[in-house]
MOPAC internal coordinates of N, CA, C and O (Angstrom, degrees):
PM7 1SCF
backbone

  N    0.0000 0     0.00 0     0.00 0    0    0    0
  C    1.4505 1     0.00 0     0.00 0    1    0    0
  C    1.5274 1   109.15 1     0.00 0    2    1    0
  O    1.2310 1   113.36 1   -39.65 1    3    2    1
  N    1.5605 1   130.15 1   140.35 1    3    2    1
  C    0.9285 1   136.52 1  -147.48 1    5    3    2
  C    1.9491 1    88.86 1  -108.44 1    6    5    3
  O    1.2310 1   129.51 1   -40.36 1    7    6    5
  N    1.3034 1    99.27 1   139.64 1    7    6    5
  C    1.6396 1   106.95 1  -176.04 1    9    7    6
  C    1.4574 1   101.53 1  -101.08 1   10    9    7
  O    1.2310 1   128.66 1   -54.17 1   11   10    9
  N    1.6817 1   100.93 1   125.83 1   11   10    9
  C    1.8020 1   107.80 1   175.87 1   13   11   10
  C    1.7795 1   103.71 1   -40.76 1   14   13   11
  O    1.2310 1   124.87 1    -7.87 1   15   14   13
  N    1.6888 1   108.25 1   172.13 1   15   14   13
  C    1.3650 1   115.06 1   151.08 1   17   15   14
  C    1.3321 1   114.93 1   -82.82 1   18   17   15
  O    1.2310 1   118.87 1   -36.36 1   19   18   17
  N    1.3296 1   119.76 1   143.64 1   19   18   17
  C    1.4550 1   130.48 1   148.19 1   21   19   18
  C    1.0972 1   134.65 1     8.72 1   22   21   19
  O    1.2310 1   133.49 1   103.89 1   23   22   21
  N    1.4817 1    91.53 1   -76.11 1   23   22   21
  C    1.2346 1   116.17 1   159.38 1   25   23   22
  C    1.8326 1   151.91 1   -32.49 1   26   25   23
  O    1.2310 1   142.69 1   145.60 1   27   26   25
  N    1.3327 1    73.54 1   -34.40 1   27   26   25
  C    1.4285 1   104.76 1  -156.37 1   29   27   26
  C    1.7240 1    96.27 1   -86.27 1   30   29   27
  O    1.2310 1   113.54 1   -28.10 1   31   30   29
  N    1.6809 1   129.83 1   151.90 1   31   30   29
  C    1.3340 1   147.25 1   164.08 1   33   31   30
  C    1.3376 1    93.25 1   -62.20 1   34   33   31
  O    1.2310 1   126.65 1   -54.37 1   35   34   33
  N    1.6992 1   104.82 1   125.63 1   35   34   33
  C    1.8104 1    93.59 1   155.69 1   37   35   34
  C    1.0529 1   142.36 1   -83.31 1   38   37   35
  O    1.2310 1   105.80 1   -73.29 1   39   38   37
  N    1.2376 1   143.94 1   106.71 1   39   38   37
  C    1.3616 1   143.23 1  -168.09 1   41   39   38
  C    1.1450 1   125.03 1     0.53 1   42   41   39
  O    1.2310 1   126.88 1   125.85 1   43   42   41
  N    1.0950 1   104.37 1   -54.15 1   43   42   41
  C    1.9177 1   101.07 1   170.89 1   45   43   42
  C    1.7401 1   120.30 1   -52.60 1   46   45   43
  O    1.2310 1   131.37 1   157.27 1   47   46   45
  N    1.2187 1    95.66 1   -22.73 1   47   46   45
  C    1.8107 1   102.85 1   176.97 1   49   47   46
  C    0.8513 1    99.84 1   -67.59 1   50   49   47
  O    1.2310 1   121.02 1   116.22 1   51   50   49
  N    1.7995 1   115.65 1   -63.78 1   51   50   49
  C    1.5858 1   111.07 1  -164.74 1   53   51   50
  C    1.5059 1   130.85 1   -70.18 1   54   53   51
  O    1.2310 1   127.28 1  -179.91 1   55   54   53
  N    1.7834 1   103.59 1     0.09 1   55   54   53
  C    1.4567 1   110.02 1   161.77 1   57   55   54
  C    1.1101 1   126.26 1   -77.53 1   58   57   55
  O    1.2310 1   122.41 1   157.13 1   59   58   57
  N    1.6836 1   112.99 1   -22.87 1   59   58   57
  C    1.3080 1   141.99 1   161.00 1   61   59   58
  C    1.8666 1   101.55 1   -36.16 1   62   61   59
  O    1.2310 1   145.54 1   106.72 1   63   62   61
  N    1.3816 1    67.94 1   -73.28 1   63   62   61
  C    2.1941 1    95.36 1  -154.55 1   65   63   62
  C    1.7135 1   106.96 1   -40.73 1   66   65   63
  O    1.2310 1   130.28 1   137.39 1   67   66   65
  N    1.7816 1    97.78 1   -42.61 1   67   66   65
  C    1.3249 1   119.20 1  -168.56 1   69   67   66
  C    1.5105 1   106.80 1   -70.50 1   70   69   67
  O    1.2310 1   123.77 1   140.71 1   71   70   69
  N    1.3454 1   110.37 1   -39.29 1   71   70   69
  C    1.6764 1   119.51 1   171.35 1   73   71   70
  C    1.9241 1   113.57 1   -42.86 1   74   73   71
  O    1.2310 1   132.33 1   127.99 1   75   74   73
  N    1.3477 1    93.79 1   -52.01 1   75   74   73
  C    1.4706 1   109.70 1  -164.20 1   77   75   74
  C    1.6707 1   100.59 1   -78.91 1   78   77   75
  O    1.2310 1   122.70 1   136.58 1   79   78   77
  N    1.5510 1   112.42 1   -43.42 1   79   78   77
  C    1.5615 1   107.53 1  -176.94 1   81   79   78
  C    1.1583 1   111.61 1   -50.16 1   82   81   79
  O    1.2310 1   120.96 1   121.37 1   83   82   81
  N    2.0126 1   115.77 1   -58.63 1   83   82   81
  C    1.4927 1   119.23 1   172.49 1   85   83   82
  C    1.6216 1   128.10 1   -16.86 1   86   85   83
  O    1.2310 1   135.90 1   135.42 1   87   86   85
  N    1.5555 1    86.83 1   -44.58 1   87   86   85
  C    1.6767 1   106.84 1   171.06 1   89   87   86
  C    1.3595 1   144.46 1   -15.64 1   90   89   87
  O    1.2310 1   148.47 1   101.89 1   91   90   89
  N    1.7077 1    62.18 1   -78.11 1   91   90   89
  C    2.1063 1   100.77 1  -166.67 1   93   91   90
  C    1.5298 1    74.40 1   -84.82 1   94   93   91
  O    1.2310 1   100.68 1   160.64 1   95   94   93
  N    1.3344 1   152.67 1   -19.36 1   95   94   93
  C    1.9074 1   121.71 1  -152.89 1   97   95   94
  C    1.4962 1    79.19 1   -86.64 1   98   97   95
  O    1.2310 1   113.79 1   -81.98 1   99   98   97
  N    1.3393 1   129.36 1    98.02 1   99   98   97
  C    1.8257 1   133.30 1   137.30 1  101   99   98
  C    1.3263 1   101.32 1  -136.55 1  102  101   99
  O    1.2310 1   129.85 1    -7.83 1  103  102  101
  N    0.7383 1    98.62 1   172.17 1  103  102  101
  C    2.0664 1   105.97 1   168.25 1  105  103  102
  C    1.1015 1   133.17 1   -73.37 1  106  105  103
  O    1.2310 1   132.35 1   132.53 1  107  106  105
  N    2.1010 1    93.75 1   -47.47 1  107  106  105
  C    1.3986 1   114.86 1  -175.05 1  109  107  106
  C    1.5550 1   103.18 1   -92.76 1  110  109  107
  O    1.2310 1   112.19 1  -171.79 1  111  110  109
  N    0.9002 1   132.34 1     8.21 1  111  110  109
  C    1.9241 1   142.07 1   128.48 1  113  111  110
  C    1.2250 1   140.70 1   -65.34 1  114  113  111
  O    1.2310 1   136.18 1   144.65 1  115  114  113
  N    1.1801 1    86.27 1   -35.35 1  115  114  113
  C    1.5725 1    91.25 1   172.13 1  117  115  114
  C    1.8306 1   111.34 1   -83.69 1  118  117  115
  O    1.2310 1   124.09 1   154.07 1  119  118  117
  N    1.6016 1   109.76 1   -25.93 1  119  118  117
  C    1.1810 1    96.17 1  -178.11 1  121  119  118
  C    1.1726 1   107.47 1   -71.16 1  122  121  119
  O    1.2310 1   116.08 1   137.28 1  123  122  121
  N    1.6434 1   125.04 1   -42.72 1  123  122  121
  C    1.3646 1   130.15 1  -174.59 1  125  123  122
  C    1.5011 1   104.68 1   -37.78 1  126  125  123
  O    1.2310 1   118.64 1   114.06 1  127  126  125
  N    1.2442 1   120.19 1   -65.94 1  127  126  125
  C    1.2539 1   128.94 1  -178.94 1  129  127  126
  C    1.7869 1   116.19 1   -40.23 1  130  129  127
  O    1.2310 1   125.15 1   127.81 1  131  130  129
  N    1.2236 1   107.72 1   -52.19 1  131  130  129
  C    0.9936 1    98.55 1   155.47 1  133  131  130
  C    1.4498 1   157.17 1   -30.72 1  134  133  131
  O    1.2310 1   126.35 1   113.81 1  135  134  133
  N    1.3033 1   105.39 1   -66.19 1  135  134  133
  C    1.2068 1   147.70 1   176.40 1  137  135  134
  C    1.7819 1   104.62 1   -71.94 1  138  137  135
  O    1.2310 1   115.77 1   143.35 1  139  138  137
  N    1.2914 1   125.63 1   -36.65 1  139  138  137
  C    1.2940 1   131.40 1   173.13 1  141  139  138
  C    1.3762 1   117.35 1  -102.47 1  142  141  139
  O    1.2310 1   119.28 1  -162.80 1  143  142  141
  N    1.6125 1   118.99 1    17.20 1  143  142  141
  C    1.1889 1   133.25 1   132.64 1  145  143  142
  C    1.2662 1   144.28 1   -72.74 1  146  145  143
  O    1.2310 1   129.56 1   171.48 1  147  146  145
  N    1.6782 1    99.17 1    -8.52 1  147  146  145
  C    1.6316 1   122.82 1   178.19 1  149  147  146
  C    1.5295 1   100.12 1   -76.47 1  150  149  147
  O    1.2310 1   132.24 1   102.18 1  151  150  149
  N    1.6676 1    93.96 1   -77.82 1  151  150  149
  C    1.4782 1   130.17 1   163.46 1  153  151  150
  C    1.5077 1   149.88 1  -139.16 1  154  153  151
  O    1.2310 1   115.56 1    28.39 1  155  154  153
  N    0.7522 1   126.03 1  -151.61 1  155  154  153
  C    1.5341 1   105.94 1   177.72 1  157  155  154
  C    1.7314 1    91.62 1  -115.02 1  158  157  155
  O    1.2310 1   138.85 1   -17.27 1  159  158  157
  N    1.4756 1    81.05 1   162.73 1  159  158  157
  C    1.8027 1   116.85 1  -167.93 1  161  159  158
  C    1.7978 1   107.77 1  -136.80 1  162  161  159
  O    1.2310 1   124.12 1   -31.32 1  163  162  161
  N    1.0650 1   109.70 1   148.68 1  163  162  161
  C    1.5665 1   133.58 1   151.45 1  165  163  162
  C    1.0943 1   105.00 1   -59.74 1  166  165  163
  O    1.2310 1   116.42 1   -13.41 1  167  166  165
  N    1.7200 1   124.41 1   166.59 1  167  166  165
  C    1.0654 1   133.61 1   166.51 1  169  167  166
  C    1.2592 1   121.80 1   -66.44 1  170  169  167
  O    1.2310 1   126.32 1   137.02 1  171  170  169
  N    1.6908 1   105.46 1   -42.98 1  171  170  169
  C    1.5480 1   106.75 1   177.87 1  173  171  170
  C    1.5611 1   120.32 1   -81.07 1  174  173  171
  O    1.2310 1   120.28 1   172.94 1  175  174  173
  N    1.0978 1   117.06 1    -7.06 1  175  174  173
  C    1.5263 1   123.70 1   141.14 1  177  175  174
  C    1.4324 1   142.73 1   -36.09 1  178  177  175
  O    1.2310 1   136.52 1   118.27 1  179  178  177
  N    1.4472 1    85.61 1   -61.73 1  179  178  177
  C    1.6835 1    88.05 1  -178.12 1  181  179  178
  C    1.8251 1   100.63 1  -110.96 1  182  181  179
  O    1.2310 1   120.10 1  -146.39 1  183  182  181
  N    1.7672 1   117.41 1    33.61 1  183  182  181
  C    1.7172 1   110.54 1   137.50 1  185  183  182
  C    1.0914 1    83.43 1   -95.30 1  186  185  183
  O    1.2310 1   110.57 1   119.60 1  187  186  185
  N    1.0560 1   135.33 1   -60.40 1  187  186  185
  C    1.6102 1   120.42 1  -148.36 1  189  187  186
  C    1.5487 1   106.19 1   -40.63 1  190  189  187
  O    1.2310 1   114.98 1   128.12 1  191  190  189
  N    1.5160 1   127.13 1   -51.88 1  191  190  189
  C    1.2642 1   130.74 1   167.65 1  193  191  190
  C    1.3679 1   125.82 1   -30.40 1  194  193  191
  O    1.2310 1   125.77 1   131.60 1  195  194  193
  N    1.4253 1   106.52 1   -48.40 1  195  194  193
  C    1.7619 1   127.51 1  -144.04 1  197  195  194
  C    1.8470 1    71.48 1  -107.90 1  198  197  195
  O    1.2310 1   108.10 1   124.76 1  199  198  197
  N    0.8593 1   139.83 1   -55.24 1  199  198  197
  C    1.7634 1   132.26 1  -173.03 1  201  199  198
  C    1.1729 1   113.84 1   100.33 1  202  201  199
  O    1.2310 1   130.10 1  -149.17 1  203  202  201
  N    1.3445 1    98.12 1    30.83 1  203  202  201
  C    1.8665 1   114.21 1   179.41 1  205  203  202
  C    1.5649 1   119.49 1  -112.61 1  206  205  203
  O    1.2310 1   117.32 1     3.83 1  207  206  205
  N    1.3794 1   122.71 1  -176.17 1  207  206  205
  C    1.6008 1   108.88 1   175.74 1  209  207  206
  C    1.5917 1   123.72 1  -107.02 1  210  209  207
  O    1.2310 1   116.27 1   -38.41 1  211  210  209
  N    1.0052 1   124.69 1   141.59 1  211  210  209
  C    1.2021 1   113.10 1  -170.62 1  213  211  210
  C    1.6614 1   150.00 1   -40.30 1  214  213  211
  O    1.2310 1   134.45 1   165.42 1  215  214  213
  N    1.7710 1    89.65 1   -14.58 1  215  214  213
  C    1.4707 1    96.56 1   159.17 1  217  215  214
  C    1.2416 1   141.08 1   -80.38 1  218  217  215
  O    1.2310 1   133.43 1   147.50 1  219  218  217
  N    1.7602 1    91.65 1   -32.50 1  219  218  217
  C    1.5158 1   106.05 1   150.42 1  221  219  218
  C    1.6382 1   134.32 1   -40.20 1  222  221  219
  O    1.2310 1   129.72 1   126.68 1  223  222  221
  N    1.2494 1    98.86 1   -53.32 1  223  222  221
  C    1.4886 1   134.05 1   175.38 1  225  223  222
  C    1.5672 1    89.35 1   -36.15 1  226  225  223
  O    1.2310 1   126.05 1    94.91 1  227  226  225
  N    1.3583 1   105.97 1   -85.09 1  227  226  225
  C    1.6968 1   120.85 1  -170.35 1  229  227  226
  C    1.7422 1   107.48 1   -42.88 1  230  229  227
  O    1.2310 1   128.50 1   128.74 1  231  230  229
  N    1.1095 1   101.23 1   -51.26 1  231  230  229
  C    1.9277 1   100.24 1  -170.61 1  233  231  230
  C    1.3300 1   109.33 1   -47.83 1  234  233  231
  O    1.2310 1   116.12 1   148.26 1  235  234  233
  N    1.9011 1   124.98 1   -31.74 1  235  234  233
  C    1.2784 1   135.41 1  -142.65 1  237  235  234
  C    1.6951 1    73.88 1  -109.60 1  238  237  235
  O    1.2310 1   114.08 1   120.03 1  239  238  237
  N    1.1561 1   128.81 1   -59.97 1  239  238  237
  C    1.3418 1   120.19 1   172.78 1  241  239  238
  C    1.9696 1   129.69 1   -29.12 1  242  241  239
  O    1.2310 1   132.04 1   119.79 1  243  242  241
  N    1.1869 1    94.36 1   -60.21 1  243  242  241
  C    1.7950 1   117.59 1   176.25 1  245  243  242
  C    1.7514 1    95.20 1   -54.52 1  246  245  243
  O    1.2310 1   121.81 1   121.44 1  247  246  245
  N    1.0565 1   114.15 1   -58.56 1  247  246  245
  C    1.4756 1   126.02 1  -164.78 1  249  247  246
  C    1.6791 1   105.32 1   -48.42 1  250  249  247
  O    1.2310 1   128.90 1   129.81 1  251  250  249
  N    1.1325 1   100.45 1   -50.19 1  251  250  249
  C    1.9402 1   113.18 1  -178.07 1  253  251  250
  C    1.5542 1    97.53 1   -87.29 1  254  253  251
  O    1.2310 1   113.62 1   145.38 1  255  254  253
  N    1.2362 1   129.66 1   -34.62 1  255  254  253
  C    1.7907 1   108.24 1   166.34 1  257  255  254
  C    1.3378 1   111.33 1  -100.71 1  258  257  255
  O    1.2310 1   118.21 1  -134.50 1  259  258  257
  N    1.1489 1   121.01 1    45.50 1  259  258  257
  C    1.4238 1   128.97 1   141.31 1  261  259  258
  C    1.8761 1   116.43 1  -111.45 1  262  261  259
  O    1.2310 1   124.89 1   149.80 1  263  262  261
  N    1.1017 1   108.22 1   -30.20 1  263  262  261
  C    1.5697 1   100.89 1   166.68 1  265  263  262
  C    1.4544 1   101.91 1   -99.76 1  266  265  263
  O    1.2310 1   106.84 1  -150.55 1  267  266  265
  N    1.1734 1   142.10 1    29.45 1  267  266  265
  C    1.4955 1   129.15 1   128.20 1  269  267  266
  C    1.6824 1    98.61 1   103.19 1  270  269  267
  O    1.2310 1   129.94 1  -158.77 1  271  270  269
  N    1.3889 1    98.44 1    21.23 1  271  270  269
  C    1.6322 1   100.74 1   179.25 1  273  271  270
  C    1.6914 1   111.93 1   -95.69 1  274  273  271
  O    1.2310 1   120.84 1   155.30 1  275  274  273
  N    1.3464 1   116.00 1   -24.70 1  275  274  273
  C    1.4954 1   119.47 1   178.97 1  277  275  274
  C    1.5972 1   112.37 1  -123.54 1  278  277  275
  O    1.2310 1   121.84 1   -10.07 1  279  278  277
  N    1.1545 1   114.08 1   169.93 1  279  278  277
  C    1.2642 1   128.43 1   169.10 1  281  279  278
  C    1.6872 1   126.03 1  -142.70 1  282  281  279
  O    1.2310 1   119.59 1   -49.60 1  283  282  281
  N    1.1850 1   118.38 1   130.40 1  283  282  281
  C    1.5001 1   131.67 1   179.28 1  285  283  282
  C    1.1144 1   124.87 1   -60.91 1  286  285  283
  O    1.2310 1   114.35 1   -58.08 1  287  286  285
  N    1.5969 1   128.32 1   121.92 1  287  286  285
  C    1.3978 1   118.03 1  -174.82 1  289  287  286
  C    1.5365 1   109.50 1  -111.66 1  290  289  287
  O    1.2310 1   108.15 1   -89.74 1  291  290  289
  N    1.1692 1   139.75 1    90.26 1  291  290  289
  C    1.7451 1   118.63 1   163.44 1  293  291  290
  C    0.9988 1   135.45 1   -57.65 1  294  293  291
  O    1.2310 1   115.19 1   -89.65 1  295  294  293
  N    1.4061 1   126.73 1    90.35 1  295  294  293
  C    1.7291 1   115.51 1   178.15 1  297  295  294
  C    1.6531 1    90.18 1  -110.07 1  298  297  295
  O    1.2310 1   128.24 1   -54.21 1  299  298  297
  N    1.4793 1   101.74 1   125.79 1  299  298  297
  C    1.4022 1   117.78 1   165.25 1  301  299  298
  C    1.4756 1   107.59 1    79.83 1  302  301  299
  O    1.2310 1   123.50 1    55.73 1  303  302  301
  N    1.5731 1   110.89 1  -124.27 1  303  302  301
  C    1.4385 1   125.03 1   148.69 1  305  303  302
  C    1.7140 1   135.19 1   -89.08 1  306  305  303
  O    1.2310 1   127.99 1   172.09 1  307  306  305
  N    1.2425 1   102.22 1    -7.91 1  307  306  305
  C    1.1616 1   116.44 1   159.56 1  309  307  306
  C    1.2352 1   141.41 1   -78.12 1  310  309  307
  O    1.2310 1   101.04 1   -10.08 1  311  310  309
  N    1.3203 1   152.09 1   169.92 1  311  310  309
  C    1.3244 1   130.53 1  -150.82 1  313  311  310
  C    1.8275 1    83.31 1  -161.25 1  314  313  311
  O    1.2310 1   108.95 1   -52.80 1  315  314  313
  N    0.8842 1   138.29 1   127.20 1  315  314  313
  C    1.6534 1   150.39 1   178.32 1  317  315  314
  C    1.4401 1    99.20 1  -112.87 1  318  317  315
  O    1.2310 1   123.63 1   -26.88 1  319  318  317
  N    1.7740 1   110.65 1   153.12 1  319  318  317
  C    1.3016 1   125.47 1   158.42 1  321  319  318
  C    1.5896 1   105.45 1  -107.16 1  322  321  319
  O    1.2310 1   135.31 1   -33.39 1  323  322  321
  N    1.3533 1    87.97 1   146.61 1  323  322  321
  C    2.0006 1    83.29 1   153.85 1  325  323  322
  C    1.8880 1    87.99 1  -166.16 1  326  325  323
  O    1.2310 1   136.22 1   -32.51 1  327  326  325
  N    1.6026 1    86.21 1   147.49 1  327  326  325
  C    1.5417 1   110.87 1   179.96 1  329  327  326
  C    1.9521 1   101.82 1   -39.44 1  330  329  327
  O    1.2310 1   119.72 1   -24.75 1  331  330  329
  N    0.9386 1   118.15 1   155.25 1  331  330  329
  C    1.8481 1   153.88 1   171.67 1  333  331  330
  C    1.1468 1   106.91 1  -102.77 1  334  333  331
  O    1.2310 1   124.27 1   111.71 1  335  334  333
  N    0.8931 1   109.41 1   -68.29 1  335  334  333
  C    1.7682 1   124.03 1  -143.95 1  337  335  334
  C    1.5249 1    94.19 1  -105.44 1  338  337  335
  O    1.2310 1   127.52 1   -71.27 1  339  338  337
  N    1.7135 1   103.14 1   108.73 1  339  338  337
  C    1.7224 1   116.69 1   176.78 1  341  339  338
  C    1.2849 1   115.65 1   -72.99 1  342  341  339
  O    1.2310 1   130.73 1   170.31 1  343  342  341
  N    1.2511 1    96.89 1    -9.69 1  343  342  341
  C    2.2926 1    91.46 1   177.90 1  345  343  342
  C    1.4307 1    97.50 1   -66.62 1  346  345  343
  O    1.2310 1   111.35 1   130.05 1  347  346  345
  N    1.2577 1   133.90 1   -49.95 1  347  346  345
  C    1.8399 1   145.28 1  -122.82 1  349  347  346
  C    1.8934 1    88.50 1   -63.66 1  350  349  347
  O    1.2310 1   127.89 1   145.59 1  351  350  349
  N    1.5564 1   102.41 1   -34.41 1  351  350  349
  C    1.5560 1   104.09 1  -177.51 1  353  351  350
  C    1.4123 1   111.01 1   -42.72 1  354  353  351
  O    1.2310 1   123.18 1   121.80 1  355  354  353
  N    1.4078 1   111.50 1   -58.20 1  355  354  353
  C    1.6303 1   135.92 1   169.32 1  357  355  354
  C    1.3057 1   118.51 1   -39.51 1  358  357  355
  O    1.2310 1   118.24 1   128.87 1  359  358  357
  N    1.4266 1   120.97 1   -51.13 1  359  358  357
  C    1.2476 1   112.57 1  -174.32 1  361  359  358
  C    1.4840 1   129.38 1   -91.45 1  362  361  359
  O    1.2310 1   134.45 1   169.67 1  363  362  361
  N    1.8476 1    89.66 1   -10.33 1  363  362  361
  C    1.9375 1   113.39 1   167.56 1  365  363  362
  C    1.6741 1    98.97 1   -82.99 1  366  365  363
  O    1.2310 1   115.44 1   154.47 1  367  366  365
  N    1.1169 1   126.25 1   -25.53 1  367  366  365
  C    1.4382 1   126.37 1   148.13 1  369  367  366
  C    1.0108 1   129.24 1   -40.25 1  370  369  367
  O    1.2310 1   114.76 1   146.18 1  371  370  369
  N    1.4130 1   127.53 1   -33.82 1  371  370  369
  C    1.3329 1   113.35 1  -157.85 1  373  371  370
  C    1.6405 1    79.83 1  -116.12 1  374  373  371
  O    1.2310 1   105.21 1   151.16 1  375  374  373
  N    1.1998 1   144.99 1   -28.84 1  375  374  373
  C    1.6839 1   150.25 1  -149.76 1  377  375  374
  C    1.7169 1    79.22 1   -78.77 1  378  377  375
  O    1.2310 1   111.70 1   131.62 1  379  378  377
  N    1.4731 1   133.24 1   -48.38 1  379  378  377
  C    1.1580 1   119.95 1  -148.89 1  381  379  378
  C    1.4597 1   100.29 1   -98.91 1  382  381  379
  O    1.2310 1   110.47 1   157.76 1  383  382  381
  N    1.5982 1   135.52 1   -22.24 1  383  382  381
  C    1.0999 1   134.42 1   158.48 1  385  383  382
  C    1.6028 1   109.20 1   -56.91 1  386  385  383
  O    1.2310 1   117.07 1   155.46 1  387  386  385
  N    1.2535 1   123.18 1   -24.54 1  387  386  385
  C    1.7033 1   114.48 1  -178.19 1  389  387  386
  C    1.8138 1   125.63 1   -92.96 1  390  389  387
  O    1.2310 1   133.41 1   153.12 1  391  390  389
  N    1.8910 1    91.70 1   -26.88 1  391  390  389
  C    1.5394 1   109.72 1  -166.83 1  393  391  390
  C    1.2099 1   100.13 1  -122.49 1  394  393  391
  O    1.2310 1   114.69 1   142.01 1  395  394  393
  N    1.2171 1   127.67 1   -37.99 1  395  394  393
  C    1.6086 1   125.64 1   166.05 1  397  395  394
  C    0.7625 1   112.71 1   -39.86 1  398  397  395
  O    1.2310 1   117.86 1   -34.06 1  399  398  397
  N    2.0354 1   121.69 1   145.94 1  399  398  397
  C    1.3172 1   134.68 1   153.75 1  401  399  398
  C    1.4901 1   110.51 1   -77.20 1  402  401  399
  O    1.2310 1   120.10 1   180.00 1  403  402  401

């Protein structure tokens, strides 16, 4: 059996990586992401954004703080998102250098 390079991510990462990319590939994720790169939002915030309903909102929510991209805030009765994961800046970097006007 032939031994990876050094160099190289070990597979298990990139099943990782690939888990989480699957993720973020929606629209109405990617805007979230976006948009909760400014600041943080409510759920009914960022459908109202995306033009969806709030349960929706949440499913697309759970989905990105389960691969370790968001995190939950409770203040009061409210519940806030804001980004986790400091790469996401980077990779909404590069989405808007390719698809951006």
């Amino acid at each position: 059996m032939k031994k990876a390079r050094p160099d190289l991510i070990p597979m298990e990462k990139l099943m990782l990586a690939a888990e989480c990319l699957r993720t973020l590939a929606h629209p109405h994720r990617l805007r979230m992401i976006e948009m909760l790169l400014a600041k943080r939002y409510t759920v009914g915030e960022l459908a109202d954004a995306c033009g969806i309903q709030s349960h929706l909102a949440s499913g697309h929510l759970r989905l990105m703080k389960h691969c370790g991209l968001l995190e939950p805030e409770r203040e009061g009765r409210k519940t806030y998102y804001r980004v986790s994961e400091v790469h996401l800046e980077g990779i909404m970097d590069c989405i808007r250098a390719r698809f951006g006007e």
